[in-house]
PAKOLVEX-361625 format. One line per field, with one value per residue (C-alpha): x negated, y negated, z; residue number from 1. Coordinates in steps of 0.1 Angstrom, whole numbers, plus 5000, padded with zeros to 4 digits. Layout:
u: (X	...) $
v: (Y	...) $
w: (Z	...) $
n: (NUM	...) $
This chain:
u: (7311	7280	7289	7266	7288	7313	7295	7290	7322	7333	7308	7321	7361	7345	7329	7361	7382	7355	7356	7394	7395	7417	7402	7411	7414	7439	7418	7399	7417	7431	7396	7385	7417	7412	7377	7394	7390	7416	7440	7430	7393	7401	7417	7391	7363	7384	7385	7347	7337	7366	7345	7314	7323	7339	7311	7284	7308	7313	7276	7275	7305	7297	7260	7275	7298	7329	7343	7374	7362	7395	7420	7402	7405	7442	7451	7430	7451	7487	7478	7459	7495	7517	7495	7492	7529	7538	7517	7530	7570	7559	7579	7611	7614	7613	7584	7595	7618	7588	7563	7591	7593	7557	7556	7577	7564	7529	7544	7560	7527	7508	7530	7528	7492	7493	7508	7487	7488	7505	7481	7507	7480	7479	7521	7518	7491	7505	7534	7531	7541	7535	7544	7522	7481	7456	7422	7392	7369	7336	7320	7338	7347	7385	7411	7438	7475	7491	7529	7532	7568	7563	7532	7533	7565	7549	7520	7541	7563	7537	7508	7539	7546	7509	7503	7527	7518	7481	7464	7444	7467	7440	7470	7493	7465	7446	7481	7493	7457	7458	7492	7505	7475	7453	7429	7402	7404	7365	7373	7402	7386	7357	7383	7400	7370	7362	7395	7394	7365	7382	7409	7393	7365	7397	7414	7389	7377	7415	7404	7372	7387	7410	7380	7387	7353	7327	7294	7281	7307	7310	7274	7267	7302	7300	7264	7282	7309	7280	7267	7296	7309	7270	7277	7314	7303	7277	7296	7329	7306	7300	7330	7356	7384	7408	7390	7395	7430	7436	7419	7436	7470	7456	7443	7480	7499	7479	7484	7523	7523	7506	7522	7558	7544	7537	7573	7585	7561) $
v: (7245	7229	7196	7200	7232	7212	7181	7215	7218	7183	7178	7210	7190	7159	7176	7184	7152	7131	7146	7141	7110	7118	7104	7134	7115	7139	7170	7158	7149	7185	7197	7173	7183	7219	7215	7204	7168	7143	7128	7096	7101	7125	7096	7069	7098	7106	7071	7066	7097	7091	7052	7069	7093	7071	7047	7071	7085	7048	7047	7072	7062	7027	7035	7049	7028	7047	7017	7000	6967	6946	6968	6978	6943	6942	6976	6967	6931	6947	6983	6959	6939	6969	6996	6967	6962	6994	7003	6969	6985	7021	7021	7008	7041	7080	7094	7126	7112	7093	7124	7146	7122	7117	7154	7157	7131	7147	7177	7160	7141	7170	7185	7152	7153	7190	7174	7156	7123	7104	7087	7058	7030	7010	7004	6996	6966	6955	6939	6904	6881	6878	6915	6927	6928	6937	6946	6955	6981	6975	6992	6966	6999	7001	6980	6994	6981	6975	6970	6949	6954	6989	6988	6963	6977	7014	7003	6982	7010	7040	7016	7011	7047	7053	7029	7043	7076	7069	7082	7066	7064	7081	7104	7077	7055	7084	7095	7054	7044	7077	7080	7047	7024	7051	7051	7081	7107	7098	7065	7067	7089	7062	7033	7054	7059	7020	7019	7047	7030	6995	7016	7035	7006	6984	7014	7025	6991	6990	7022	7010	6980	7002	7026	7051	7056	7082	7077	7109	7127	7105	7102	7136	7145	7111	7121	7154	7131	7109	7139	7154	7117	7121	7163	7151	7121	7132	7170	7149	7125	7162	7178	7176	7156	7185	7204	7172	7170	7209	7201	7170	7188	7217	7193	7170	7203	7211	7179	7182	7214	7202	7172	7189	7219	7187	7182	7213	7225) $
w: (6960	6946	6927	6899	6885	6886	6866	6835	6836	6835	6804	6786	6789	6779	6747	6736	6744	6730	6698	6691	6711	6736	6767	6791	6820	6832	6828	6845	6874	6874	6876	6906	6922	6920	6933	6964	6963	6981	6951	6957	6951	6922	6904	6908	6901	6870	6856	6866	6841	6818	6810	6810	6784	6762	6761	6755	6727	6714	6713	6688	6669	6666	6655	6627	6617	6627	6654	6636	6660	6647	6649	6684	6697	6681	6703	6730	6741	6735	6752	6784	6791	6784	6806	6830	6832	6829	6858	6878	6877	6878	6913	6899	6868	6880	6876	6862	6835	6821	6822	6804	6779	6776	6774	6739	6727	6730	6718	6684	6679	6678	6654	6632	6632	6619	6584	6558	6553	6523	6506	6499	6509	6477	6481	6517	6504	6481	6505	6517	6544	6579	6595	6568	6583	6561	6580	6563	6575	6594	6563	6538	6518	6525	6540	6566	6559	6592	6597	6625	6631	6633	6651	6680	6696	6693	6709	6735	6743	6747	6764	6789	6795	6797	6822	6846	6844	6850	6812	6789	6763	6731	6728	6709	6696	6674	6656	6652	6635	6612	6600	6604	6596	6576	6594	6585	6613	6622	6627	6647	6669	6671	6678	6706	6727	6728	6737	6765	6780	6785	6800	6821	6835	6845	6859	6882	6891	6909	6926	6938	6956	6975	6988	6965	6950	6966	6943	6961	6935	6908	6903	6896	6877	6855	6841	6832	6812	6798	6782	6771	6756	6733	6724	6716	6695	6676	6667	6656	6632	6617	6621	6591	6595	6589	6614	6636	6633	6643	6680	6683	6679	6702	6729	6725	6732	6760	6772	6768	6786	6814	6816	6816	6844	6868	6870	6876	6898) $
n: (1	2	3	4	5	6	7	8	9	10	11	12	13	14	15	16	17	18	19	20	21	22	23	24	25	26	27	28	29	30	31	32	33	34	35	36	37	38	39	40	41	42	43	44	45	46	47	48	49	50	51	52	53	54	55	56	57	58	59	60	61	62	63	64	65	66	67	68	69	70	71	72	73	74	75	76	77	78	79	80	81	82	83	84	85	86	87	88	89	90	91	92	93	94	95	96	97	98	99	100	101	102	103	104	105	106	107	108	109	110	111	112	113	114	115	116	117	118	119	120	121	122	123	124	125	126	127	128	129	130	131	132	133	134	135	136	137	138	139	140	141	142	143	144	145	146	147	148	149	150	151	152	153	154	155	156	157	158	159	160	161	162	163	164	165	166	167	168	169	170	171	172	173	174	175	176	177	178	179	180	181	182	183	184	185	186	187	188	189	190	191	192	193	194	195	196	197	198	199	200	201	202	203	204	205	206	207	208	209	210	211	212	213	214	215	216	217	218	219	220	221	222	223	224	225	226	227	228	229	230	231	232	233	234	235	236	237	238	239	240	241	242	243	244	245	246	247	248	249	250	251	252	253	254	255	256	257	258	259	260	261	262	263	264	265) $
């Protein structure tokens, strides 16, 4: 089947994960898959578009200010050594126990994300001492109150799951920046695709050393995802943050349900 309908409908998924920050490294893998590609190649393909997508998206974000670049760098280190580790004993945990509870944890997350937010920020600042991080914005308008015993064992844990079952992990990261850290929903999405890109470029840089990466397919497809990462970005910097939230919690159940039919079928 010609490649470049299948580079539409890679952009049209990347539209839609770009704008809640998902990532959607695994729809697309289900889509290269389907197409009839070899597993192998689907996954390096996947992570090639999934980086291209995100950084075109961060492009966008970060051009209007909407790229948390602390709390990115923050996330970034812990979610690098527990993906990496998580993907280094992926052999020594069942895979299916870790999708299925991947897959309610999606499904509770999406459910959070459908509630509104308490606007307790003030209380949260004005508590001191070392688990207690206060990071201003990139705008200097507000400052995000993180909990860091809270925080860094979340991140641990979830960038460790993530890792071994080969996502990008925006799934946890949007819902810990916005209810945890307060993080506006704009923002978070922004963070989460600078985040998805570092992801993705180390991920498919392992695939590329194995021989896993065709640029006769990724080419074509990735320039799809570049464009859908630019439509995604610049509709979500327009989109209300209510209206964000919705499509997240859509596009996390999704997720769950997919990730919950790979186990059974």
């Amino acid at each position: 089947m010609n490649i470049w309908i299948l580079a539409f409908i890679i952009l049209a998924i990347a539209v839609f994960m770009t704008m809640t920050g998902h990532g959607g490294g695994n729809f697309f893998v289900i889509a290269l898959v389907f197409w009839g590609f070899d597993m192998h190649i689907a996954a390096a393909t996947g992570q090639f578009i999934l980086f291209t997508s995100a950084i075109f998206a961060m492009l966008v974000f970060g051009r209007k200010k909407f790229v948390e670049w602390r709390i990115a760098v923050f996330v970034g280190v812990l979610i690098g050594i527990s993906a990496f580790s998580g993907g280094f004993f992926s052999d020594y945990i069942p895979g299916d126990s870790l999708k299925l509870i991947l897959a309610g944890f999606l499904f509770f997350i999406a459910l959070f994300m459908m509630k509104p937010v308490k606007k307790n920020v003030q209380s949260q600042l004005s508590k001191k001492g070392w688990i207690h991080w206060h990071i201003q914005s990139v705008d200097k308008t507000r400052t995000y109150p993180v909990n860091l015993l809270f925080v860094i064992p979340i991140i641990l844990l979830f960038g460790f799951i993530a890792g071994m079952v080969g996502i990008s992990g925006g799934s946890f990261i949007v819902p810990l920046l916005v209810l945890s850290c307060h993080v506006p929903m704009r923002n978070a999405v922004g963070t989460a695709s600078l985040l998805v890109a570092v992801s993705a470029i180390t991920g498919f840089m392992g695939h590329a050393v194995s021989g896993h990466f065709d640029y006769r397919i990724a080419i074509p497809v990735a320039i799809g995802g570049a464009i859908g990462g630019l439509i995604g970005g610049s509709i979500a910097i327009k989109t209300k943050p209510a209206m964000l939230k919705i499509l997240f919690a859509i596009t996390t159940l999704v997720a769950a349900i997919i990730m919950a039919f790979k186990v059974f079928y």
